[in-house]
Phi, psi and omega in degrees: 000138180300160154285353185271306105025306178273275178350310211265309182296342197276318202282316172329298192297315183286321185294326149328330244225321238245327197269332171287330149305324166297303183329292181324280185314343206262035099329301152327325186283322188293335189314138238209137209256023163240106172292169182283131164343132072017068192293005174266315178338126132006260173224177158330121156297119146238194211263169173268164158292148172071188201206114183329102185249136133015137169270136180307120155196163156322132142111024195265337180285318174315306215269337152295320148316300170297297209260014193259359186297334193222312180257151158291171154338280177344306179313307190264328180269028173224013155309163158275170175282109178240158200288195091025298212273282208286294176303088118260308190296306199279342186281293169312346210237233178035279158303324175248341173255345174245029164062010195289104170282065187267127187286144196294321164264038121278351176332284165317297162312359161277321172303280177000287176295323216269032202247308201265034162221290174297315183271174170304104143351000000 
């Protein structure tokens, strides 16, 4: 291949490259940098205050400490109610299979609280 040839072909490409680019991007230019209003709303959406904590109870800071590590507050108070048995199990499957650096004698006062806040009565 000539060099006169490869120049024409190399100006070719790139201009191409450079017109495909534009095409691609000019979409982009449109985005409004505020979304649009919601005329079916009501009112202005806001975010709540704070931030979702644990129930005030004896074990709560251990439960905090521990499970906020991986989960939110949230997480665990939109469980279902489970029994004794069942947070003991989620508490072990947590320490051995996901690795949760929960010390072996808080386990009981982990249960306790999410048992006697969270669980079945």
């Amino acid at each position: 291949m000539s060099p006169k040839l490869r120049l024409k072909l190399t100006r070719f490409a790139v201009r191409r490259l450079v017109a495909a680019f534009c095409v691609l991007t000019a979409p982009l230019a449109e985005i409004p940098v505020e979304p649009a209003k919601n005329p079916f709303a009501g009112d202005a959406w806001k975010l709540p205050e704070g931030q979702p904590a644990f129930r005030a109870a004896p074990g709560a800071d251990l439960v905090t400490n521990n499970c906020l590590l991986c989960h939110s507050a949230d997480y665990v108070a939109t469980q279902p109610p489970l029994t004794r048995a069942q947070w003991q199990a989620g508490v072990e499957k947590m320490r051995g299979k996901f690795g949760a650096p929960i010390k072996t004698n808080d386990v009981p006062a982990l249960v306790d609280y999410l048992t006697t806040n969270y669980g079945k009565n």
